[in-house]
C-alpha positions as a Markdown table, in Angstrom:
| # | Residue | x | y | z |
|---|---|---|---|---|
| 1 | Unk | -1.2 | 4.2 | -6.7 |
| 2 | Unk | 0.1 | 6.6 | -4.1 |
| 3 | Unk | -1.8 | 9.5 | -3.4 |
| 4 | Unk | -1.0 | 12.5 | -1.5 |
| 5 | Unk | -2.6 | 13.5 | 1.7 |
| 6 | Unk | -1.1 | 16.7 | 2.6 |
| 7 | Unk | 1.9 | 19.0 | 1.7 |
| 8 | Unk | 3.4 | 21.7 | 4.3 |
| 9 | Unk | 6.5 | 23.8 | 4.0 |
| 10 | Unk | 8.4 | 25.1 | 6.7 |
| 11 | Unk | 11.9 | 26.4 | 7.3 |
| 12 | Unk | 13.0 | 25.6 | 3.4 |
| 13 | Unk | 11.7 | 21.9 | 4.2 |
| 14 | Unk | 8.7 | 20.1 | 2.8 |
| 15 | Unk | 6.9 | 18.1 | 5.0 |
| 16 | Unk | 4.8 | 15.0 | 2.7 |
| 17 | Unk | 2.3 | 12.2 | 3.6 |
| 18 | Unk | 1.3 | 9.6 | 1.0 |
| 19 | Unk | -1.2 | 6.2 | 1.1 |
| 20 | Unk | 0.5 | 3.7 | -0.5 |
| 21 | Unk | -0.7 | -0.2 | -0.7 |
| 22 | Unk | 0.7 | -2.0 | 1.7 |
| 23 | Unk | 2.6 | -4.3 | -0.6 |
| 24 | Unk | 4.8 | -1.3 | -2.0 |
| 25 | Unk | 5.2 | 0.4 | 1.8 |
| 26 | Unk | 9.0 | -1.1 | 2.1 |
| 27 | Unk | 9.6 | -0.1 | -1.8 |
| 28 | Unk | 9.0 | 3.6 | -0.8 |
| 29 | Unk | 10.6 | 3.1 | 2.5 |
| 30 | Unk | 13.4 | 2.3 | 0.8 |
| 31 | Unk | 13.6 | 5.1 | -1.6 |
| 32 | Unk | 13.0 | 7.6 | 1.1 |
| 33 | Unk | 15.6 | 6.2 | 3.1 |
| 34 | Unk | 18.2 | 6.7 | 0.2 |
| 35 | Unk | 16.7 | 10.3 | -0.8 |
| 36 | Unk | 17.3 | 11.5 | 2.4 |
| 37 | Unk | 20.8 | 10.1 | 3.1 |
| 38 | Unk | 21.4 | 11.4 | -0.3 |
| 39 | Unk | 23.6 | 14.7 | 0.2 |
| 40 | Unk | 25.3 | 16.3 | 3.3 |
| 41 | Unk | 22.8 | 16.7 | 6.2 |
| 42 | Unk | 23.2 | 16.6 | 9.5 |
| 43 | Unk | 20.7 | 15.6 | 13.3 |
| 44 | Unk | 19.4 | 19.0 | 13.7 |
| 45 | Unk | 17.4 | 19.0 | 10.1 |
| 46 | Unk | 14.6 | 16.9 | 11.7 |
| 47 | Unk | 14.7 | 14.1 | 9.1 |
| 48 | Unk | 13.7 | 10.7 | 10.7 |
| 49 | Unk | 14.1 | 7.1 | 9.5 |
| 50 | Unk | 11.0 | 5.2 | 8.0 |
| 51 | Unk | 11.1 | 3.0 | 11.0 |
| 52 | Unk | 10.8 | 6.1 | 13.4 |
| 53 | Unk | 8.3 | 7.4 | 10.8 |
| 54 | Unk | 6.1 | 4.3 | 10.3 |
| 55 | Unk | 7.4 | 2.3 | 12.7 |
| 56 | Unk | 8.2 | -1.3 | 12.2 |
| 57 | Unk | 6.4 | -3.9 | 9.7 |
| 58 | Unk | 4.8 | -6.5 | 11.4 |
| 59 | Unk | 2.0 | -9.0 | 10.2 |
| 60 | Unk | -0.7 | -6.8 | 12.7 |
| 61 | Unk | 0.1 | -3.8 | 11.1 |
| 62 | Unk | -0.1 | -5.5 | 7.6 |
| 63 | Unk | -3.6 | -6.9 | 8.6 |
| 64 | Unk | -4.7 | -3.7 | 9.6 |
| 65 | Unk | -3.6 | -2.3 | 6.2 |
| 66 | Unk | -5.4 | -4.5 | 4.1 |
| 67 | Unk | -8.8 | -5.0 | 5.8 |
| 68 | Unk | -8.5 | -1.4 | 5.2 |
| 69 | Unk | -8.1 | -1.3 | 1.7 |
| 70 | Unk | -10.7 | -3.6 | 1.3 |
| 71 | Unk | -13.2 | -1.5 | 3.4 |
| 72 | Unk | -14.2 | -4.2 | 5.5 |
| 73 | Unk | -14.9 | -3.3 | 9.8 |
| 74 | Unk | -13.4 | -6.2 | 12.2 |
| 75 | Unk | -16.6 | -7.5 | 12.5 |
| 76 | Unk | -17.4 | -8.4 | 8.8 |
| 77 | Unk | -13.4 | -9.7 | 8.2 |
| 78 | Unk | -14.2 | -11.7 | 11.2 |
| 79 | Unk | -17.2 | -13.7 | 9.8 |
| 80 | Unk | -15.5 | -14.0 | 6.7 |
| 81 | Unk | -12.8 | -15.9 | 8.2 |
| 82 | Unk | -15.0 | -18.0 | 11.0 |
| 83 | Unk | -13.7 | -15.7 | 14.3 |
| 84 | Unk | -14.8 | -12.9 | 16.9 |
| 85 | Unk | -14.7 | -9.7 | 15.8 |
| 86 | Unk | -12.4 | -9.4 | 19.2 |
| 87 | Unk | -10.5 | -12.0 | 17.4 |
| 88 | Unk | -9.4 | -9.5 | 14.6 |
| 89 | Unk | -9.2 | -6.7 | 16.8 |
| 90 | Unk | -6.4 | -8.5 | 19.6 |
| 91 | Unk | -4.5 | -9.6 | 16.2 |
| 92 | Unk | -4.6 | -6.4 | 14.9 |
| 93 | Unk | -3.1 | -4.6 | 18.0 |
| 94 | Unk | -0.5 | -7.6 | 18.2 |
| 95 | Unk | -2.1 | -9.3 | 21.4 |
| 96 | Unk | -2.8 | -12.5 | 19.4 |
| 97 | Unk | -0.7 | -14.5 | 16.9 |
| 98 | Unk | -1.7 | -15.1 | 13.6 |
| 99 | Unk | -1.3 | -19.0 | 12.8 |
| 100 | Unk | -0.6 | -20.3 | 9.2 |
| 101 | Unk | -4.1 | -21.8 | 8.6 |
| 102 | Unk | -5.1 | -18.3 | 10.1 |
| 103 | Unk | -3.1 | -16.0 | 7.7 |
| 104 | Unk | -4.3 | -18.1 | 4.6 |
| 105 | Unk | -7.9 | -17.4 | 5.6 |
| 106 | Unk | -7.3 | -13.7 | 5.9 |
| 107 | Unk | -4.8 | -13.6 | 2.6 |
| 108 | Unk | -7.9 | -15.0 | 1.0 |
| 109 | Unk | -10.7 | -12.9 | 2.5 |
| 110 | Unk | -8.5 | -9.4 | 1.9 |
| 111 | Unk | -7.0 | -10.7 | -1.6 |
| 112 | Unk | -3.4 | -10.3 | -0.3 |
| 113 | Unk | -0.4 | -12.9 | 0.0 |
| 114 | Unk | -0.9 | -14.8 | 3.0 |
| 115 | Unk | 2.7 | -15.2 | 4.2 |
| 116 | Unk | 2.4 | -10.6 | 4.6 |
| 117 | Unk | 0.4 | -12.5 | 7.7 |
| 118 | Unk | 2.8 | -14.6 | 9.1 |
């Protein structure tokens, strides 16, 4: 369920941040996409893409995401799945690669699709 974190309006425009599960994050991207390029606008409104917004997907971020949801730190996702806790970390920031027998570990320690890893 999306929640909102905060509501601000300024100069006729409402600025809006939600928490959404990770698993519906390119759902909503894709309906904020077409609700803003709904209707005339033009550069100097300050609207941004998702991608500038969020920046891109990427198995890291989605790792990030879930061990979040699931309230676990690095260091107790990492003994769930038999690494460091600098393990989960260098895969979070993107500095290691997440292998297939890797992301079926963590799809099973976060309860999440493993191939979101890959």
């Amino acid at each position: 369920m999306s929640v909102p974190m905060r509501e601000r309006i300024t100069n006729g425009c409402v600025d809006l941040s939600y928490r959404v599960p990770v698993e519906k994050a390119e759902m909503v991207k894709r309906v904020m996409r077409a609700l803003l390029e709904d209707g005339e606008q033009d550069d100097t409104t300050g609207y941004v893409t998702p991608e500038e917004a969020f920046g891109p997907s990427s198995p890291a971020r989605a790792l990030r995401g879930y061990r979040y949801r699931e309230a676990l730190t690095q260091a107790k996702l990492a003994t769930l799945v038999g690494v460091t806790a600098q393990n989960i970390s260098d895969m979070e920031c993107g500095r290691r690669g997440i292998g297939k027998e890797m992301a079926r570990k963590l799809g099973e320690a976060l309860n999440a699709p493993w191939e979101r890893f890959l």
